[in-house]
C-alpha positions in Angstrom: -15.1 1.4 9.7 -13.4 1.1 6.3 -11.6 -1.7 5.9 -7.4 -1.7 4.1 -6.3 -4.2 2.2 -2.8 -3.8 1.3 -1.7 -4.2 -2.3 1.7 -6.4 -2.6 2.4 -5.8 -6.1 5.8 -3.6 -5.5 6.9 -6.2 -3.2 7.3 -8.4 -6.0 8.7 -5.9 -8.1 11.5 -5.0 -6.2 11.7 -9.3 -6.1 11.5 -9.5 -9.9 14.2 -6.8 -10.2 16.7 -9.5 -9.2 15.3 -12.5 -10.1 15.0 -15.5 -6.9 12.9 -15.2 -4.2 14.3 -12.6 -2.0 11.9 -10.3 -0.8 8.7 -13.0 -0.8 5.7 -11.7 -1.2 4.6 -15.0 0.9 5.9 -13.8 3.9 5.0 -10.0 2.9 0.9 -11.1 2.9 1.4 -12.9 6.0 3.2 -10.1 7.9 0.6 -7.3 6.7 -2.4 -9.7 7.8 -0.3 -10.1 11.4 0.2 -6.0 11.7 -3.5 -5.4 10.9 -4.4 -5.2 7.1 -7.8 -6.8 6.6 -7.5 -7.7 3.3 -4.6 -8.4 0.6 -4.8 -7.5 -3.1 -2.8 -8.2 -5.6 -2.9 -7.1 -9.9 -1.3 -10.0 -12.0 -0.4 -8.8 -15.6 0.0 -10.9 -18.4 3.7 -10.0 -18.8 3.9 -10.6 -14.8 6.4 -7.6 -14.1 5.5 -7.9 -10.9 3.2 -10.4 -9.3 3.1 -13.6 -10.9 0.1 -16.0 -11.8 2.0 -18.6 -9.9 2.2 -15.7 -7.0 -1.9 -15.5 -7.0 -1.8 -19.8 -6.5 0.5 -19.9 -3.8 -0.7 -16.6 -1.6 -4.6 -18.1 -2.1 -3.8 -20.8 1.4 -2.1 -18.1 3.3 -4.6 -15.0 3.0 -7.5 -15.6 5.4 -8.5 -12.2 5.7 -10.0 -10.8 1.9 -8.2 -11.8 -0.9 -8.6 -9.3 -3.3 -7.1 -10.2 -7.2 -8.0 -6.8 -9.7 -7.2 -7.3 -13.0 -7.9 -6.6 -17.0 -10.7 -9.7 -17.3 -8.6 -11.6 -20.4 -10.0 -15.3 -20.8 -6.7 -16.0 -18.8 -7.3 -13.9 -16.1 -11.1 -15.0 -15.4 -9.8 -19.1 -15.7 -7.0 -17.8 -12.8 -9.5 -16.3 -10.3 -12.2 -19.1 -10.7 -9.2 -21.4 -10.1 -8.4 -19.6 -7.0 -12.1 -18.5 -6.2 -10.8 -15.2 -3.8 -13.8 -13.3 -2.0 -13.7 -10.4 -4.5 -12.4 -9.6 -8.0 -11.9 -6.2 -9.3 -12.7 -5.4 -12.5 -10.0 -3.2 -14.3 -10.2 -1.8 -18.0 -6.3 -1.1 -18.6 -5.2 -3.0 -21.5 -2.1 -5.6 -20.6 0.4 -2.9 -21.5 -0.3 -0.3 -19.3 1.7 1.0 -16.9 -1.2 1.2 -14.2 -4.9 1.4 -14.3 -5.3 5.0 -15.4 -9.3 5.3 -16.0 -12.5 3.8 -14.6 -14.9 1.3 -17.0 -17.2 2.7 -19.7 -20.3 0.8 -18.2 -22.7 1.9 -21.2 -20.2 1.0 -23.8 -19.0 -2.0 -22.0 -22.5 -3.3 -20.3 -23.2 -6.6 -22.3 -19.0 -7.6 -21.5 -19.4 -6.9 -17.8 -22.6 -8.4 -17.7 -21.4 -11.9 -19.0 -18.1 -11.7 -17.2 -19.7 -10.6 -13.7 -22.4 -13.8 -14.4 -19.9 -16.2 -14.6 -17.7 -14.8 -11.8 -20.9 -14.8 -9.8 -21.6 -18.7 -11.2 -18.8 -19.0 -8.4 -19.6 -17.3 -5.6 -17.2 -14.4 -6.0 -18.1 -11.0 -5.4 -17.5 -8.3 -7.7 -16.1 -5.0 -7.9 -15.1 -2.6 -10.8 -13.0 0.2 -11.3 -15.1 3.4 -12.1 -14.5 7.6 -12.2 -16.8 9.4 -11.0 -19.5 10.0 -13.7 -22.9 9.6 -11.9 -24.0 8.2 -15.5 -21.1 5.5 -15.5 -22.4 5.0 -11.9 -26.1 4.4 -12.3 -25.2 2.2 -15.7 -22.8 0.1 -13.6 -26.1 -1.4 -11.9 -27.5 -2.8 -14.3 -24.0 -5.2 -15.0 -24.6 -7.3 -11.9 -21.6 -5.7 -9.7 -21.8 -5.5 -5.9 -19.6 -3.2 -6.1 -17.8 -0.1 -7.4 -14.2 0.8 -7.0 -13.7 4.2 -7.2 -10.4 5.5 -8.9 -9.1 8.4 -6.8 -5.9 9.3 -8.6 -7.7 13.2 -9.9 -8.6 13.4 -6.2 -5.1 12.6 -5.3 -3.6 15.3 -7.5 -5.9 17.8 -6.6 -5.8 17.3 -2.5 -2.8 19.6 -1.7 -4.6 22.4 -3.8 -8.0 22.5 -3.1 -9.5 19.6 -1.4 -12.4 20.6 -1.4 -12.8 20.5 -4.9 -11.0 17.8 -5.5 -13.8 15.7 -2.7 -16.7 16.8 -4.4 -17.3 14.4 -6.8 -16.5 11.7 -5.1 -18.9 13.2 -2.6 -21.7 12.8 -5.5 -20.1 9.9 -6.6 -20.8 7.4 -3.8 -24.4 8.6 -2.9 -24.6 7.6 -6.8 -23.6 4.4 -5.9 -25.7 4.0 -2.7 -29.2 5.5 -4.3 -28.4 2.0 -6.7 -27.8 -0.3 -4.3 -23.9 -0.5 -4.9 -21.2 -1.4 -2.3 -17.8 1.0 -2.3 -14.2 0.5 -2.8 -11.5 3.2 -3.6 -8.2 3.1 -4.3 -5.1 4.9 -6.1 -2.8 6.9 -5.3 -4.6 7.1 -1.4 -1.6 7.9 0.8 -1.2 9.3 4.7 -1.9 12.9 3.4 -5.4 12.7 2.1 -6.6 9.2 3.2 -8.3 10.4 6.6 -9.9 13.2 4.7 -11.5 11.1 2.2 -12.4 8.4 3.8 -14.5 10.7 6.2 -15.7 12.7 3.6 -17.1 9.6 1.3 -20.3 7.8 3.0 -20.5 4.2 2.4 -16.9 3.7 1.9 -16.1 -0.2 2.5 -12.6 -0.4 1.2 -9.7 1.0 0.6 -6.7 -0.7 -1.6 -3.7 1.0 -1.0 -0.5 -0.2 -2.3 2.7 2.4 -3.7 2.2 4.5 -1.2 2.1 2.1 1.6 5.2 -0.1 0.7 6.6 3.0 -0.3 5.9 4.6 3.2 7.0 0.7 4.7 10.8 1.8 3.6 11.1 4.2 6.0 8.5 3.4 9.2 8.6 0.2 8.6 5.6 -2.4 7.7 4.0 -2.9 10.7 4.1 0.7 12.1 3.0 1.5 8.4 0.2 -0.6 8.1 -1.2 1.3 11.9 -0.8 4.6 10.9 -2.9 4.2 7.8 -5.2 2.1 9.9 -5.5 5.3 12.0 -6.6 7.1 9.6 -9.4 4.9 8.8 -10.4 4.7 12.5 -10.0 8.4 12.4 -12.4 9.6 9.5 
């Protein structure tokens, strides 16, 4: 079954909107792990609009499912994770003053960089992941960086879903048998929500993760967290 880990991130934005402490994103990892996420990720940006480095220390002794930290791998960001040593690091090509991740990694261009960084990350026994499209050649390249895995970014499948999503799975489709026939492990996320998680996730063979955050807090405002975090665990179980 495909496993969710819950992205915090806009629970410390809506924190950082006021200042204090007030919602905690503490007690917000703890409550998801209690109502059934498997995993917690988080994306700490160098400005820290929303979760903090201090955020990614403090949450490391109360996550004992998968800690999950994605981010853009400055030399600050690598010393962080190391520090922390979580059980998987996404890889992330956004520059530090992007709104969100908005494209997958140029593994040709970017080989020798990911190769270095994913050695060293490896040094300490955490597993890898990177944030990829769809392009089979991207895909096969990514292979030869050291990655165990591939995160897949979903947002074109996301826009496309409510108009043809059947087109919009395809590549995906092609995607992660890419990523299998290479020996790669499979992650998605952005932009996954109630309305086209169940059809992708059984659509997508291999698919180990999820990582769904906006969508899910988003959805949390008006179900509530814990009935939230079961009905996108249904549609896992589901697909």
């Amino acid at each position: 079954m495909t496993r969710l880990s819950v992205n915090i991130n806009k629970i410390a934005t809506l924190r950082n909107a006021r200042g204090g402490k007030v919602p905690s994103v503490l007690k917000a990892a703890s409550d998801c792990q209690e109502y059934g996420a498997q995993g917690i990720t988080v994306h700490p940006r160098p400005d820290e609009r929303h979760i903090r480095y201090q955020d990614v220390l403090d949450l490391k002794p109360l996550v004992y499912t998968e800690f999950n930290i994605e981010g853009f791998p400055s030399d600050e960001f690598l010393d962080l994770v190391i520090s922390v040593n979580p059980e998987q690091v996404t890889l992330v090509p956004d520059p530090p003053g992007a709104l969100t991740s908005n494209a997958g990694w140029d593994t040709i261009k970017n080989k020798t960089k990911l190769k270095a960084i994913i050695s060293r990350l490896h040094q300490s026994g955490i597993r890898t992941s990177i944030f990829i499209d769809t392009d089979t050649e991207n895909i096969r390249q990514a292979s030869e960086t050291g990655t165990d895995r591939l995160e897949l970014y979903t947002e074109p499948y996301a826009n496309m879903y409510k108009t043809n999503r059947d087109e919009a799975i395809a590549p995906f489709i092609v995607a992660a048998e890419t990523a299998q026939e290479n020996g790669l492990g499979l992650n998605a996320g952005h932009d996954l929500d109630l309305q086209n998680l169940e059809y992708f996730a059984s659509n997508i063979p291999g698919l180990l993760e999820v990582s769904i955050g906006h969508a899910l807090i988003s959805d949390a405002l008006y179900y509530g967290l814990e009935n939230t975090i079961m009905m996108y665990r249904r549609k896992l179980v589901h697909a």
